[in-house]
VOKEKOL-478456 format. One record per residue (C-alpha): residue in one letter; x, y, z. Coordinates in steps of 0.001 Angstrom, whole numbers, plus 524288, in hexadecimal, padded with zeros to 5 digits. Layout:
<recs>
aXYZ...
</recs>
This chain:
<recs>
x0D21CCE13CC60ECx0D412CE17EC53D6x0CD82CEBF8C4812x0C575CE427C3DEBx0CBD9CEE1FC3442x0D9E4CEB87C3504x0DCA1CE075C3FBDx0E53FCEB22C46B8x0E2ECCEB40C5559x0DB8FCF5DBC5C43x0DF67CFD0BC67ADx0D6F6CFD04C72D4x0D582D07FFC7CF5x0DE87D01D6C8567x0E7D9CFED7C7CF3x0E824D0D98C77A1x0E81DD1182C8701x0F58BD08D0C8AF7x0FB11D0CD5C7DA1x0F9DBD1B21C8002x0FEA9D1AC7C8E12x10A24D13FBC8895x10D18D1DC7C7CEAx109DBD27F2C88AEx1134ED245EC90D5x11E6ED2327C86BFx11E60D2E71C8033x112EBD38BFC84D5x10B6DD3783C77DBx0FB4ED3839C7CEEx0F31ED3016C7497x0E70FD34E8C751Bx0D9A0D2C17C763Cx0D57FD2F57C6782x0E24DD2B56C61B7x0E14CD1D33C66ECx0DF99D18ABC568Fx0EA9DD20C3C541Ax0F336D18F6C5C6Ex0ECACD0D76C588Ex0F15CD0F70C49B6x0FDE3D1274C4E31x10124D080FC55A8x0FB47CFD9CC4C33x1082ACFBA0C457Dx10E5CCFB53C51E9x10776CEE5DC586Bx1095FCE804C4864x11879CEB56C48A2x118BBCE487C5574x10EFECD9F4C5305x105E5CDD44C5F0Dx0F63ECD8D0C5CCCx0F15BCE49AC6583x0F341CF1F3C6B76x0F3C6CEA18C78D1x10048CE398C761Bx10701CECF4C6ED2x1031ACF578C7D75x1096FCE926C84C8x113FBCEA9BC7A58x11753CF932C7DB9x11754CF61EC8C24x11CF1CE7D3C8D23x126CECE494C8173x134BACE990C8300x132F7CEFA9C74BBx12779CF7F7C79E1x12F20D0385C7D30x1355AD04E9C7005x12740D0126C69B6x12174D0B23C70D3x12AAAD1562C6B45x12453D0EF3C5EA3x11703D1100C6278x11841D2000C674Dx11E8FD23D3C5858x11241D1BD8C51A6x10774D2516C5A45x11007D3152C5943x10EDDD3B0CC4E44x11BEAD3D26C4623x116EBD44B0C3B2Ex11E23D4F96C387Ex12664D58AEC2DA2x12FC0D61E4C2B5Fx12BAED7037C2D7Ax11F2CD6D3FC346Cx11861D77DCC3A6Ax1203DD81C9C3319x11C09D8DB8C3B32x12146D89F2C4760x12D9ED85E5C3F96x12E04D93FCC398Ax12C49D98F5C47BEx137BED8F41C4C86x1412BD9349C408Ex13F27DA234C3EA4x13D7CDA6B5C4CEDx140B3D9B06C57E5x14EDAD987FC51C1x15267DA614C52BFx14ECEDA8D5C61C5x155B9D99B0C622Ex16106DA069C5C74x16280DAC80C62E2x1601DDA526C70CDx16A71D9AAFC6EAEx173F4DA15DC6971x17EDDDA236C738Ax17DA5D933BC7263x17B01D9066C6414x174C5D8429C675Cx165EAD8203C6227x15CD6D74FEC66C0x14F14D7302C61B1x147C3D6692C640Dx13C2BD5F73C5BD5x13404D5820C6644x12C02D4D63C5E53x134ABD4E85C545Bx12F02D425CC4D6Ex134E2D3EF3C3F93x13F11D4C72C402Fx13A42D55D5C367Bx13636D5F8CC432Cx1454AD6078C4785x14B0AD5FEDC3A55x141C3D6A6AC351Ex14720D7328C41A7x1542CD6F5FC3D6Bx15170D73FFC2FF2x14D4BD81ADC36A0x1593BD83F1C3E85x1613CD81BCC31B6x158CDD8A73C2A5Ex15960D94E8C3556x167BDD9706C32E7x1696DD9B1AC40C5x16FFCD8FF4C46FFx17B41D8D5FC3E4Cx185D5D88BFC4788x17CC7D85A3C534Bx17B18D79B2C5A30x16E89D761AC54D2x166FDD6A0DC597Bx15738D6690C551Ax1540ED5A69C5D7Bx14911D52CAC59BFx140C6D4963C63C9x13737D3E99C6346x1319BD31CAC6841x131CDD29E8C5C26x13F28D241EC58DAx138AFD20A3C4A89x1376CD3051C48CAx1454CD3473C4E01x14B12D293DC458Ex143EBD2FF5C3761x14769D3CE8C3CE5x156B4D389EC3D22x15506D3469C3112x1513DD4322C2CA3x14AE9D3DB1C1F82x13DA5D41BBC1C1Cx1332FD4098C11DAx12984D49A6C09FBx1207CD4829C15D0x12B0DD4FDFC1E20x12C5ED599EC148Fx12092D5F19C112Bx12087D6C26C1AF7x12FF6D6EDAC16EAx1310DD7C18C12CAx13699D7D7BC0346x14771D7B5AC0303x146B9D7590C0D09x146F0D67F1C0895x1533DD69C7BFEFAx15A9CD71FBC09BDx15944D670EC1521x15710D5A51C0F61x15D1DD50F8C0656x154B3D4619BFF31x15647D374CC0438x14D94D300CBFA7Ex1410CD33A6BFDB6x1423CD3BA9C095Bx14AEDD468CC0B85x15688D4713C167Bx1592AD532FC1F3Bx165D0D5962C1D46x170A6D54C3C2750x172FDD6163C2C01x16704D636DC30CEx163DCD544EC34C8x16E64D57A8C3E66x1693BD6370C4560x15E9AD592AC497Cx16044D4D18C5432x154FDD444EC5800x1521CD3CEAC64B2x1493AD3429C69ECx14084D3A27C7609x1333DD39CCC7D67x12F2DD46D1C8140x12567D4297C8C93x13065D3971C919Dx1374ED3BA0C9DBEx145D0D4175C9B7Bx14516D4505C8FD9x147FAD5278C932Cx1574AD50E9C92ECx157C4D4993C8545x15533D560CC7F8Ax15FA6D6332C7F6Bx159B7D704AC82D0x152CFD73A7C76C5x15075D81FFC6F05x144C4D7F60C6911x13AFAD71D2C6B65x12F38D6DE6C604Cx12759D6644C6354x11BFCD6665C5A69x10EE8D5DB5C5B09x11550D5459C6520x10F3FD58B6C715Bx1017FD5525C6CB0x1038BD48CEC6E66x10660D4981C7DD1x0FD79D4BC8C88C7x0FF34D5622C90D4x108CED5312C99E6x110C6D4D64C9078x10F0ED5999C87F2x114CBD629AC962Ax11EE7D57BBC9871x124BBD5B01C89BAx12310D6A02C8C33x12B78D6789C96F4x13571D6037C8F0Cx135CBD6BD0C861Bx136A9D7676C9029x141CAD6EB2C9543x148BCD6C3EC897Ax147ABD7A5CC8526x15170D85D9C8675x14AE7D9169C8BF3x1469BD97B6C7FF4x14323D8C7DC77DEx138FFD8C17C6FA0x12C7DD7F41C6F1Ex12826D7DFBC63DEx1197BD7479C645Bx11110D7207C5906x107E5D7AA0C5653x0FBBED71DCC5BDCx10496D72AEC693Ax104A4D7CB0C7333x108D1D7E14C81AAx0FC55D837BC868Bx0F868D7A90C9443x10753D7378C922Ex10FF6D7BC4C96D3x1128FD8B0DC9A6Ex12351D88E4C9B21x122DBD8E04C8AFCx11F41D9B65C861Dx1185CD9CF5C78BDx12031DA3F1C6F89x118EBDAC4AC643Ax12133DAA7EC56EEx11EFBDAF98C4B01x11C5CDA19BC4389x11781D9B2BC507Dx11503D9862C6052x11F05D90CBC67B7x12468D8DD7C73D7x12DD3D9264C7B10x13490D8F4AC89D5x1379ED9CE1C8F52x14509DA17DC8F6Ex149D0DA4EFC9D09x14724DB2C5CA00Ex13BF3DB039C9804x141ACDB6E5C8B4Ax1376BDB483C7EF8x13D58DB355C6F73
</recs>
């Protein structure tokens, strides 16, 4: 059926239904009833690109074609939300920089080795902005420092490689900061190289099966305004991931519309001065 507006097919029920299941299934992401226009809009340039006449055979597409698995991929980056910046949600960054590096510090110091991980990384400003803070910090000179950045879209991790960024990317970063870490490239700007290489990027599903042991024990894990869009066991089967992948000690760091209440009781709350976080108990149950 087509819309008298714009000749652009509409998706039916059923079609929203198999579609869902399918972006379910892949990567965890719960589309909700109410957001069936959303993925609608999303996925219009998708069935064009292709040159599909309905909803229904771009479904058949997904399931049948062998180019369905790598269109899928395709599909989850168009419904998922990659907006993002550098310095966002600056009191939980204060909190990270001023009084989570220094217990970091002071507990891995027999092994000068530090590992923190942005989950949902999405276009890289998240794990280049922690990379920033670790420089600034001045405590880690001579470590082996390592910020790891995750996520499902390929088109995000290949811009966040890139490390070049525009005004958009920029508009939270804190004054100097733009002349001490960046160079100009046209009309973006370039993170410095000694910093691009704190960072490395990989591809990963969190909700997928084995992806535990992609992933080194970590210090610290953020993962900010990604675990809205699961349901709830995918939410618990993440937590897990985390709990796993984290040193006893380490700090979760959620965004600040997140919490663990009815999720999970394996993290304590921690009381900072600049914010709440997470934290897996160290054994013997020793608090910062």
């Amino acid at each position: 059926m087509a819309r008298i507006d714009d000749h652009r097919p509409e998706m039916s029920a059923e079609e929203f239904r198999l579609l869902r299941d399918l972006v379910y299934e892949r990567s965890g992401i719960s589309i909700q009833e109410d957001l069936k226009f959303v993925m609608e809009r999303r996925l219009w340039p998708r069935l064009e690109a292709l040159g599909l006449r309905d909803f229904a055979a771009y479904h058949r597409f997904l399931r049948l074609d062998p180019r369905g698995a790598g269109e899928l991929d395709f599909a989850i980056e168009a419904l998922a939300t990659n907006e993002t910046y550098f310095f966002r949600e600056p009191l939980q960054l204060q909190a990270f920089s001023r009084e989570i590096l220094p217990i970091l510090e002071a507990q891995n110091r027999a092994t000068r080795r530090l590992r923190v991980w942005s989950a949902g990384c999405s276009t890289g400003e998240e794990p280049y902005t922690l990379a920033i803070l670790i420089e600034e910090s001045g405590r880690f000179q001579g470590w082996d420092v390592q910020v790891l950045g995750t996520d499902i879209s390929r088109r995000v991790l290949a811009s966040a490689r890139r490390a070049e960024y525009g005004p958009s990317s920029m508009r939270a970063m804190p004054e100097g900061y733009l002349e001490r870490y960046f160079t100009p490239a046209g009309a973006r700007h370039r993170l410095r190289e000694d910093v691009r290489s704190l960072v490395t990027f990989g591809y990963l599903n969190l909700v997928e099966p084995g992806a535990g042991p992609l992933v080194p024990r970590q210090d610290a894990v953020f993962c900010r305004n990604v675990l809205i869009y699961f349901d709830l066991p995918a939410r618990r089967r993440v937590l897990d991931l985390f709990h796993a992948r984290l040193h006893d000690g380490g700090f979760l760091l959620l965004g600040h519309s997140e919490s663990l209440i009815n999720l999970t009781s394996a993290f304590e709350l921690v009381h900072l001065q600049s914010d709440l976080v997470y934290r897996k108990p160290l054994a013997g149950g020793g608090r910062p």
